[in-house]
C-alpha positions in Angstrom: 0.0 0.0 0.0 2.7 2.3 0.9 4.3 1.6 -2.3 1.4 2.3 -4.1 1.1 5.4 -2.3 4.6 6.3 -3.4 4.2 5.7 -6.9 0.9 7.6 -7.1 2.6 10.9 -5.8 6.1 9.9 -7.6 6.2 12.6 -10.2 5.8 15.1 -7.3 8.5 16.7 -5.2 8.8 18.3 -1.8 9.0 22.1 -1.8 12.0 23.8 -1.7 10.9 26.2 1.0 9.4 22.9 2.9 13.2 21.4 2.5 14.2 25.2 3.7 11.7 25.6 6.7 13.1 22.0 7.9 16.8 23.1 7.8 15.8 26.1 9.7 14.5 23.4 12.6 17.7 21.5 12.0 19.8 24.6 12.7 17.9 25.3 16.0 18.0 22.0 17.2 22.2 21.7 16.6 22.9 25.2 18.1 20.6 24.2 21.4 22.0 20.7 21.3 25.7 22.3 21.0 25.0 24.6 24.0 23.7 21.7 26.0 26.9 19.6 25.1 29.1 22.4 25.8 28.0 23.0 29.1 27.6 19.7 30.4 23.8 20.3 30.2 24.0 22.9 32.9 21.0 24.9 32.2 22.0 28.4 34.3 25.4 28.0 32.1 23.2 28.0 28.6 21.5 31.6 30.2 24.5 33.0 31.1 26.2 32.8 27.9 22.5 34.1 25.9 21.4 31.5 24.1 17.6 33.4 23.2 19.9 35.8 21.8 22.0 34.0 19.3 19.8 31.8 18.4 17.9 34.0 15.8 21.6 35.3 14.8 22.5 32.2 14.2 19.0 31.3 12.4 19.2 34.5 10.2 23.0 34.0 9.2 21.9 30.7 8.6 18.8 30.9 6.1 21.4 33.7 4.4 23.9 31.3 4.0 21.4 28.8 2.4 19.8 31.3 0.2 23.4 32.0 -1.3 24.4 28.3 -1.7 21.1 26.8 -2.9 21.4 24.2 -0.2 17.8 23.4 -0.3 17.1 23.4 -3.9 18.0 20.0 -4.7 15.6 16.7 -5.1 15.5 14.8 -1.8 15.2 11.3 -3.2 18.2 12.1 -5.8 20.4 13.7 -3.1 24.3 13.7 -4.9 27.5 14.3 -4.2 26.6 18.1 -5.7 24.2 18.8 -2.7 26.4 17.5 -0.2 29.0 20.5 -1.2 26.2 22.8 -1.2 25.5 22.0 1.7 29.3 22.0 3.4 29.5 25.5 1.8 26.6 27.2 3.7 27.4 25.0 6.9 31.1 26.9 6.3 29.8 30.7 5.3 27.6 30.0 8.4 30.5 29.7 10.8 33.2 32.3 9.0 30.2 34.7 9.3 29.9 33.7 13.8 33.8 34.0 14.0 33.5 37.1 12.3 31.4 38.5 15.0 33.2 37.2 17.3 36.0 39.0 16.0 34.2 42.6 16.0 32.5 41.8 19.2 35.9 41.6 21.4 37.5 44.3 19.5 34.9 47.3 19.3 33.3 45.9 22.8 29.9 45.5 21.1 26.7 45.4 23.3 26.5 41.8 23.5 29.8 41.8 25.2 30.0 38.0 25.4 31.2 36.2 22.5 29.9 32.9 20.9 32.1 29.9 22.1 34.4 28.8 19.5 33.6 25.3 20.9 29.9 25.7 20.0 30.2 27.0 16.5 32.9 23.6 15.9 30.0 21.3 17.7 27.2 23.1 15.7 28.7 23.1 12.4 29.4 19.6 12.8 25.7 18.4 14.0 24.2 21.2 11.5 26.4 19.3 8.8 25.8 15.9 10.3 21.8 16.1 10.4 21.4 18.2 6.8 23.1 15.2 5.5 21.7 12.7 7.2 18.0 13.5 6.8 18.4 13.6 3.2 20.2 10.4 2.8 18.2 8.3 4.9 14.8 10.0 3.1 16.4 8.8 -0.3 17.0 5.5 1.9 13.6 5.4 2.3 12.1 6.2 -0.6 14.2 3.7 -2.7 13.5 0.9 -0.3 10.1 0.8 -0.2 9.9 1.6 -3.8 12.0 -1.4 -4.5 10.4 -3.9 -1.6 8.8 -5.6 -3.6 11.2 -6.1 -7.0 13.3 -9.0 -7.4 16.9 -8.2 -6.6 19.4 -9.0 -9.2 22.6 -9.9 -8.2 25.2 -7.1 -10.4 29.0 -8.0 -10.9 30.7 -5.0 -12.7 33.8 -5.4 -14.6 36.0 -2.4 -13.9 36.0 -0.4 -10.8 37.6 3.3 -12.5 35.5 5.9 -12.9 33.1 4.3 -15.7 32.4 1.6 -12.9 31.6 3.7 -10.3 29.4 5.9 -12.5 28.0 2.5 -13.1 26.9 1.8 -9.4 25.6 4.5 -8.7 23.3 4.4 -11.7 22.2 0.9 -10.2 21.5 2.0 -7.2 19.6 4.7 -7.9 17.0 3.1 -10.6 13.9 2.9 -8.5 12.2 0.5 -11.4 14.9 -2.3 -10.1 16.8 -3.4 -7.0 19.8 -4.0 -8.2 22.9 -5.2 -6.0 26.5 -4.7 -6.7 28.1 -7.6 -5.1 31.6 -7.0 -6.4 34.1 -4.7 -8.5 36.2 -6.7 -10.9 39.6 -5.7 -12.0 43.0 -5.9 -13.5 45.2 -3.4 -11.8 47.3 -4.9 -8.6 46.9 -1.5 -6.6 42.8 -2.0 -6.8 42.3 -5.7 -5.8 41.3 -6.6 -2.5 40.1 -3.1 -1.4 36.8 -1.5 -1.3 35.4 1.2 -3.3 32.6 3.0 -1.9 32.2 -0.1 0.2 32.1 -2.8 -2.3 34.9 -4.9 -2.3 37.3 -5.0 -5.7 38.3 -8.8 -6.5 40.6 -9.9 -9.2 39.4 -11.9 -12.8 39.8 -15.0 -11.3 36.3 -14.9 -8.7 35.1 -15.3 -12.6 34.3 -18.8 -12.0 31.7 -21.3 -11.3 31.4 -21.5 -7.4 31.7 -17.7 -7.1 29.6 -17.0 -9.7 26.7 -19.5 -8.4 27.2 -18.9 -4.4 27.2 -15.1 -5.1 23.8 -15.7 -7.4 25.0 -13.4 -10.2 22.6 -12.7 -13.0 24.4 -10.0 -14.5 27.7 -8.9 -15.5 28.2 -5.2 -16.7 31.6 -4.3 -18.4 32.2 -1.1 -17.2 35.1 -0.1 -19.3 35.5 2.3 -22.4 37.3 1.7 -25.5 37.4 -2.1 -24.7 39.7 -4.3 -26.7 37.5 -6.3 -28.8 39.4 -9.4 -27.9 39.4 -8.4 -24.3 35.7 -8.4 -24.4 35.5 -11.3 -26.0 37.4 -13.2 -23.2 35.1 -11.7 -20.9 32.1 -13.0 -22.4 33.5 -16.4 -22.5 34.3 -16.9 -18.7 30.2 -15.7 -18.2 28.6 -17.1 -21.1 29.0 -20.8 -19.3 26.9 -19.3 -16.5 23.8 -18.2 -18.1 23.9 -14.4 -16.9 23.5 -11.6 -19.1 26.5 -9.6 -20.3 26.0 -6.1 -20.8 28.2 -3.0 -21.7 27.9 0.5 -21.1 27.5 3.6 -23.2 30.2 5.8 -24.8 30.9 8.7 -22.6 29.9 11.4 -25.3 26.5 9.7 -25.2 26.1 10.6 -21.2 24.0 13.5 -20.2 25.6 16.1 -18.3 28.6 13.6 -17.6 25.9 10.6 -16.2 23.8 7.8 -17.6 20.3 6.2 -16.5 20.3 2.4 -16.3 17.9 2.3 -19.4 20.9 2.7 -21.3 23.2 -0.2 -20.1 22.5 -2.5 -23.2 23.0 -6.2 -23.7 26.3 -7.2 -25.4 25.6 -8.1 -28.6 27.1 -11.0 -30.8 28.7 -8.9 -33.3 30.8 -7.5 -30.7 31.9 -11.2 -29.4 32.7 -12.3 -33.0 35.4 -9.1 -33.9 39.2 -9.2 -33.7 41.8 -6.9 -32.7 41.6 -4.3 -35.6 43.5 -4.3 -38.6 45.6 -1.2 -39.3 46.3 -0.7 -43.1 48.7 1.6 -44.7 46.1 5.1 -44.3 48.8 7.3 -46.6 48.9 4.7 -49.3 44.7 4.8 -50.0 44.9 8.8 -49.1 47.7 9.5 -52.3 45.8 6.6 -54.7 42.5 8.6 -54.1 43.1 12.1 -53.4 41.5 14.5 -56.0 40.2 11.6 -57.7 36.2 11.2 -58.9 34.9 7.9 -57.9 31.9 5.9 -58.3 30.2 3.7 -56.0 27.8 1.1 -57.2 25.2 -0.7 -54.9 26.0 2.6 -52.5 23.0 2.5 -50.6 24.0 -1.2 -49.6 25.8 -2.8 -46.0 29.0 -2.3 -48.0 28.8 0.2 -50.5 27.4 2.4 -47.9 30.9 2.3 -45.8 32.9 2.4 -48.6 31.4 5.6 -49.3 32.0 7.0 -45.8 34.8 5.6 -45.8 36.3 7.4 -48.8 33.9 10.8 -47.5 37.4 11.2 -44.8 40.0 10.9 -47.4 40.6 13.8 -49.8 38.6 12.7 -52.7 37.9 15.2 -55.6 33.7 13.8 -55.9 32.1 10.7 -54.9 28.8 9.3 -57.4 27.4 7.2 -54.7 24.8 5.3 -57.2 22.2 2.3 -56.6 18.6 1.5 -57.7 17.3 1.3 -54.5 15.5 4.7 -54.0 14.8 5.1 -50.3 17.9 3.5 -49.2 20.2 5.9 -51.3 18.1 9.1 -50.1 18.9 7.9 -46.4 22.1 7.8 -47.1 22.6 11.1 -48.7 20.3 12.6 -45.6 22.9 10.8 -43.3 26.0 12.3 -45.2 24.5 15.8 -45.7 24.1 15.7 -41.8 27.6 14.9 -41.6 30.0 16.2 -43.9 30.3 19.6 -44.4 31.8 19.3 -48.0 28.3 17.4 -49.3 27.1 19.6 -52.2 30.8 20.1 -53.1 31.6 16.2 -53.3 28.9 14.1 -53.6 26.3 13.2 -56.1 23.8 10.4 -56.0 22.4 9.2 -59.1 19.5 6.6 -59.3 20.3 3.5 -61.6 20.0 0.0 -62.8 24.2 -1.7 -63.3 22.4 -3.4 -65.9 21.2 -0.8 -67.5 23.3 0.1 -71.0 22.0 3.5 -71.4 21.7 4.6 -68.4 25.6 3.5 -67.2 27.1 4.8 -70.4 25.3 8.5 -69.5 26.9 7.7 -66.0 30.5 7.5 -67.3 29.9 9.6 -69.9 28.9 12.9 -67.1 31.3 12.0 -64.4 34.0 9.8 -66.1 35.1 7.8 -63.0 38.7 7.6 -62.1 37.9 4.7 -59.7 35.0 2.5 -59.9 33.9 0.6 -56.4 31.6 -2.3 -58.1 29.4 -3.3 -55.1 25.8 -3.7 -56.2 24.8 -7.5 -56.5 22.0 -9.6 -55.7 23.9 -11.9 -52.4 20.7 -13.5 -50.9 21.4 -17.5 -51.7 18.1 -19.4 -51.5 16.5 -16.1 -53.8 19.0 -16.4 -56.3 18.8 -20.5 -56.8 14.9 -19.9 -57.5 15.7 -16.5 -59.5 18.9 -17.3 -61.7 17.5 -15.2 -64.6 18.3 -11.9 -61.8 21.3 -13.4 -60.6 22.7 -13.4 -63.8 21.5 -10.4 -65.5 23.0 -7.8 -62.5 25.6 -10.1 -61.0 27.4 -11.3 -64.5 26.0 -8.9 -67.3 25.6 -5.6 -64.7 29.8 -6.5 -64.1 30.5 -7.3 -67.6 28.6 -3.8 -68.8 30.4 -1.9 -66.0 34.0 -3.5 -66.4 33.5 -2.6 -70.4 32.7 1.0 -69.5 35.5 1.5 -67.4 38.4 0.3 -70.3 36.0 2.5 -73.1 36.3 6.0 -70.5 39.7 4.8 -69.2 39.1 4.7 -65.3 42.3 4.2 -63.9 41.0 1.3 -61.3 38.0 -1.4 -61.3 37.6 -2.8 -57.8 35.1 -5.6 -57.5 33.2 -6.5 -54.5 33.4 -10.9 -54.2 32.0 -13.4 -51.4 33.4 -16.3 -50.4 30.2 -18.0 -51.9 32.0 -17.5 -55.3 34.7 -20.6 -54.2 34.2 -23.9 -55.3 30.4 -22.7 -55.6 27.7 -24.9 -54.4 24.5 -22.4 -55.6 23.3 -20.1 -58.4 24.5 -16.6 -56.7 28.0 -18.3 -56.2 28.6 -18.9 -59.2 27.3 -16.1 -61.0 29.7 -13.5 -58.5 32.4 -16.4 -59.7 32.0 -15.8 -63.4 32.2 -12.1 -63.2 35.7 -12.7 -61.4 36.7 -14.5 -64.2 35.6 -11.8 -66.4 36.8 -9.0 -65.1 40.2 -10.6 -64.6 40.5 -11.8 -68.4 40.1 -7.8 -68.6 43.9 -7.5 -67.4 45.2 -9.8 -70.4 44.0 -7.6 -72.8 46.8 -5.3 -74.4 47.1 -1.3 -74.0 43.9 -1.2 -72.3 44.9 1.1 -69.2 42.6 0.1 -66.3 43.4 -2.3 -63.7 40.7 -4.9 -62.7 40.8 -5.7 -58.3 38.8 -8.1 -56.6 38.4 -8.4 -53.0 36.8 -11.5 -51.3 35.7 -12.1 -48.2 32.8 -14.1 -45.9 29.9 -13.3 -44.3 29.7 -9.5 -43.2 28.4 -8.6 -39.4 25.1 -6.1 -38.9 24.6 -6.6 -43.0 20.9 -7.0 -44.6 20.0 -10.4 -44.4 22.2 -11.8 -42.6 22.0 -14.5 -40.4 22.0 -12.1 -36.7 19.4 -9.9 -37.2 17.4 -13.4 -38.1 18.6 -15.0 -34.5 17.8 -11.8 -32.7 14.2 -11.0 -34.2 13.7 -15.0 -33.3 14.9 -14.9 -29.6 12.6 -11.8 -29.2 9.4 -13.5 -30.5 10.2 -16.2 -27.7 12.1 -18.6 -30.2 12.5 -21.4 -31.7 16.1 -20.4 -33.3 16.3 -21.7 -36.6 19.9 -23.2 -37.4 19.7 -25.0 -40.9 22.1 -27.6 -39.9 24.2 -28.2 -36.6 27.7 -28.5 -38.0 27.4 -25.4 -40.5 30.1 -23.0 -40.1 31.0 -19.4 -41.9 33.8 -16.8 -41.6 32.6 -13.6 -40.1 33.9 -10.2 -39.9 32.8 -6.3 -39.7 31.4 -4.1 -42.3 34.2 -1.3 -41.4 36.9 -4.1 -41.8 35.4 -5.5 -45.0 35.5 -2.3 -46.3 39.4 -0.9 -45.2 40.3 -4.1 -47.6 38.6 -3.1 -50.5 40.0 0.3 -50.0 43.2 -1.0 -49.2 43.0 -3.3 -52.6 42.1 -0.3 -54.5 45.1 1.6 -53.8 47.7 -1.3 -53.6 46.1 -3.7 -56.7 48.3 -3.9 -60.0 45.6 -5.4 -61.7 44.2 -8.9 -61.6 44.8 -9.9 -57.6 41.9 -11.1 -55.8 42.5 -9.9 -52.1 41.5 -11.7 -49.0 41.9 -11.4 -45.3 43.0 -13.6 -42.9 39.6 -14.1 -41.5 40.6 -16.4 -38.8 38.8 -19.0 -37.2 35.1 -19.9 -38.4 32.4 -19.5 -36.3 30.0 -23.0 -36.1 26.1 -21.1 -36.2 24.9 -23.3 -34.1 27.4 -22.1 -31.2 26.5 -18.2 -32.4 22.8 -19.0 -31.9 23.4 -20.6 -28.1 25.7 -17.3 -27.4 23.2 -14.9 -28.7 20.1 -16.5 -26.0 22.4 -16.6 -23.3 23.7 -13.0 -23.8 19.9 -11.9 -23.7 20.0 -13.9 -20.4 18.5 -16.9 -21.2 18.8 -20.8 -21.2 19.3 -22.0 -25.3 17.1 -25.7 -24.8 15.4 -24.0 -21.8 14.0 -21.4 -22.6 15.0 -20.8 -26.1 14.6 -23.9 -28.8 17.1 -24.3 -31.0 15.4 -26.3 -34.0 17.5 -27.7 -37.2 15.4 -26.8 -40.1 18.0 -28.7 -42.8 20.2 -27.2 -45.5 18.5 -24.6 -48.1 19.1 -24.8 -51.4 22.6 -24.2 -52.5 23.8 -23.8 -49.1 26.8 -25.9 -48.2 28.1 -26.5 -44.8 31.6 -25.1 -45.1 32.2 -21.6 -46.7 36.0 -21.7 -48.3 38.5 -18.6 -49.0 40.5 -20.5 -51.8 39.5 -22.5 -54.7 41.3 -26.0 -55.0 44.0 -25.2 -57.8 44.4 -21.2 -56.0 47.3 -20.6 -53.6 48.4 -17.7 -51.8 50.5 -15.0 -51.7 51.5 -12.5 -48.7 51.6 -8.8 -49.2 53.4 -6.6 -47.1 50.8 -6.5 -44.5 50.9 -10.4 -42.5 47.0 -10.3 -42.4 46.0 -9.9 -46.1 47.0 -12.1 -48.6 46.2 -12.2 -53.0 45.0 -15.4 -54.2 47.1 -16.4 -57.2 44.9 -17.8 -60.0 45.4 -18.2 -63.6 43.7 -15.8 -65.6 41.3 -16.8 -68.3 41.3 -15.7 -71.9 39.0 -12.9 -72.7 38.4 -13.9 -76.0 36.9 -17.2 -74.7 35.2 -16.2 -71.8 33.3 -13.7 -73.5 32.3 -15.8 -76.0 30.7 -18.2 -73.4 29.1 -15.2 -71.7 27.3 -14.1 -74.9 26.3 -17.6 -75.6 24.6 -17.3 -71.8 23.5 -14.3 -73.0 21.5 -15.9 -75.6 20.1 -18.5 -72.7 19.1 -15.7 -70.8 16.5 -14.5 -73.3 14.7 -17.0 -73.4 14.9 -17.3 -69.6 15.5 -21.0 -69.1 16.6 -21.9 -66.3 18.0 -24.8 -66.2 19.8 -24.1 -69.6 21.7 -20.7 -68.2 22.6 -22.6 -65.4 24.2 -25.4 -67.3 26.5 -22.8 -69.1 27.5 -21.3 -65.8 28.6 -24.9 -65.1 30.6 -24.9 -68.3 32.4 -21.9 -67.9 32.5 -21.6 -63.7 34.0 -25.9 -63.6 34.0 -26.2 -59.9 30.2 -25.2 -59.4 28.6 -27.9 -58.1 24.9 -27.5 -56.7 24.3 -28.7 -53.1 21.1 -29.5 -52.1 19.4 -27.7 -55.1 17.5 -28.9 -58.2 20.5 -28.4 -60.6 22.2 -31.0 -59.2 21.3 -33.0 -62.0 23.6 -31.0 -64.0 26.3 -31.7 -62.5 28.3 -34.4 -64.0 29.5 -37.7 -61.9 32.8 -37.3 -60.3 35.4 -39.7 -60.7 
């Protein structure tokens, strides 16, 4: 009931000339308590040395004293460090002002002729001080108690006890919506461990472990730190994950208000920032010199990675961007988002509306703006959608390439750099192999003599936070109470960030002499079926609990184990350890466009099974999985 009560008058405050009139009683009560004290409780003593008569001095002085430090102002039940100053500051004016008087009164021999004991000014000042801070702590105490009565407490371990972590606490405490309790500070640093900060005791990373964790009930785990290494986060996550507890992180400091935070905006660690690496630092000056002054054109802009690449390229000192894609609301979002940014927008970018496949409209493209570097991102990537829609697949992923690779050698655009998946190796599904033949193609490109521009390809797997992808899926699924779909339970892929992917396509575009295709050391890959288990625990719950993971079976064209590296391709380093060019034999140009025209000729008459037979011709090591054009492939021996 009292609760209820509370919450009913919650959005209303005590006055501040309520909170005034009850520092007034305070300040009586200490200076009569400080005369009682003083004189052993002697009550002819207290007459003799006028107590009626200071006491509305000391009253007056007082209330002054307040008026001029805005002791009173502040909000009881959200009493800070900042009140407790203002209060010390009129506690302090108070008693400079009563040793003042004192002062005058024993050198001009003022009627009151007796002077205020220094001892009672020390005694009040310190009750006066004492009580103002008392009654507003323990009516905070109060108020978040009974508030929080009847709430579940939740057991809080934070990760980092400098000055994030303490901002952190206190924004645990204070939430009235929960009752939260910081059992412990975690940390690295020596001179911290085994001490108390604000009297919670600082352990080391080794209480991380299973009978800590379960004796001490911990349901959450907050890393408290800023600018985390993404590896060192990552190793956090793993010593908790085991427990079921929820992982959270919280904000950037530039996204506090007024230098604090409110507990709504601690958010759950997501899985994109378990699955990153320590950052890759490529050569900066290098992609500066190849693109400053330059005009360059990005297709498939308004895309996951054309989209970055654009940004990307917005902090180097380009000459104009063409950021170009079909997709009409996507693109204007992104020009609204860089006009917002960037200063230099109506000076260096322009975004054009337009089909890669589209002859005329690409030739007026070059034609206006005459690209010095093309950034060839725009493709249709979605697998299952491209085995039932090869006719699409082909037309922007091969011909869209082929018209745009073309275009390039006829206006002499100095470089060509192609955007490729790992899909495209030893391709098991239509979209695969259609991204496969236009690497072929635009590599024959390099063969041909005095032709001036050089053709790039970068490769790489599955992109985090992209459209599509296979997170955002989890996550939507875990929110609607499950079950998590995992096609099958040994299916693995390479991961890695859309700000990575796109510092290696840069960095191919300024390093590339022309036919490489550039990969990175991706590292590890990540089995889906572990990702989906991660991403349920890291929303706090069980995966088989309270969460179903359910096996729904290959889709079509999908293969268990994404590669980097066809079979006949090896490797070669360049001078950074972490990228490396895949050495392949070119093919003839002569030979592969002739096969391309001959698909061209399938494609008209959009048979299916017939285009997709010629891919097989020209692409050798595309072998459907789990699709209907299996039966084209032919037995192996």
């Amino acid at each position: 009931m009292i609760k209820r009560f509370l919450l009913h008058f919650s959005n209303r405050f005590v006055s501040r000339y309520t909170i005034l009139t009850g520092d007034i009683l305070i300040v009586i009560i200490s200076l009569v308590l400080a005369y009682f004290i003083r004189f052993n409780f002697d009550l002819t003593d207290i007459a003799i040395w006028k107590l009626p008569t200071y006491l509305p001095i000391v009253v007056i002085i007082s209330v002054i004293a307040f008026l001029v430090t805005q002791s009173y102002v502040g909000i009881i039940r959200h009493t800070s460090t900042d009140d407790v100053i203002r209060i010390f500051k009129a506690i302090l004016l108070t008693a400079v002002v009563l040793i003042l008087i004192n002062t005058i009164i024993l050198l001009y021999e003022w009627p009151l002729k007796q002077v205020l004991p220094l001892g009672i000014i020390i005694m009040y000042s310190l009750i006066t001080l004492f009580l103002m801070i008392f009654t507003r702590l323990f009516s905070k105490l109060i108020w978040i108690n009974l508030l929080k009565g009847q709430s579940k407490t939740s057991n809080v371990l934070i990760y980092g006890a400098g000055k994030a972590g303490i901002f952190t606490k206190n924004a645990l405490i204070n939430d009235l919506d929960n009752d939260y309790k910081v059992v412990c500070f975690v940390d690295e640093n020596p001179g911290m461990i085994g001490k108390t900060l604000e009297g919670i005791h600082v352990s080391g990373p080794e209480v991380m472990n299973p009978k800590f964790m379960v004796q001490k009930k911990i349901s959450q785990v907050i890393i408290a730190i800023q600018n985390i290494d993404p590896v060192k986060k990552r190793q956090i996550a793993d010593a908790c994950l085991q427990f079921n507890v929820a992982i959270k992180n919280i904000p950037p400091f530039e996204t506090w208000i007024n230098g604090e935070f409110q507990v709504q905006q601690i958010k759950n660690v997501k899985i994109e920032d378990l699955l990153q690496r320590e950052p890759i630092v490529l050569n900066n000056s290098m992609v500066s010199s190849v693109h400053e002054g330059k005009v360059i054109m990005v297709t498939g802009a308004a895309g996951s990675i054309g989209s970055e690449i654009a940004r990307q390229l917005m902090h180097l000192p380009i000459g104009k961007i063409i950021l170009l894609d079909q997709a009409e609301t996507p693109l204007f979002n992104l020009a609204m988002s860089f006009r917002h940014k960037f200063t230099a927008y109506d000076e260096l970018v322009q975004v054009v509306i337009a089909d890669v496949s589209d002859q005329r409209r690409m030739e007026w493209v070059f034609e206006k703006y005459k690209p010095q570097l093309v950034y060839h991102a725009a493709a249709y990537k979605h697998v299952p959608m491209m085995e039932e829609n090869p006719v699409e697949a082909i037309r922007v992923n091969v011909f869209g390439t082929r018209m745009l690779a073309d275009l390039a050698i006829r206006f002499e655009t100095e470089r060509f750099v192609m955007v490729s998946t790992d899909k495209s190796v030893n391709a098991s599904n239509v979209m695969g192999a259609t991204k496969r033949l236009a690497e072929i193609y635009t590599q024959s490109l390099n063969t041909m003599p005095r032709q001036k521009t050089r053709f790039i390809t970068t490769r790489f797997g599955n992109v985090l936070g992209s459209s599509g992808s296979v997170i955002p899926i989890f996550r939507q699924q875990i929110e609607e109470g499950g079950p998590v779909t995992v096609t099958h339970p040994e299916i693995t892929r390479f991961f890695m960030t859309i700000p990575e992917a796109c510092q290696l396509v840069l960095e191919a575009g300024a390093m590339g002499k022309g036919g490489e295709i550039f990969m990175f050391d991706m590292g590890l890959p990540v089995r889906i079926v572990d990702m989906a288990r991660n991403m349920i625990r890291l929303s706090g719950l069980q995966p088989d609990k309270d969460i179903e993971i359910v096996f729904s079976g290959l889709r079509p064209g999908e293969k268990l184990f994404e590669e980097l590296l066809n079979n006949d391709e090896n490797t070669i380093p360049t001078h950074h350890p972490r990228i490396m060019i895949a050495k392949v034999n070119p093919a003839d140009h002569e030979l592969v466009t002739s096969q391309i025209e001959k698909l061209e000729l399938s494609w008209k008459t959009s048979d299916d099974f017939e285009m997709v037979r010629i891919i097989k011709q020209i692409v050798p090591d595309f072998r459907s999985n789990n699709s209907i054009y299996e039966s084209l492939d032919t037995p192996l021996t």
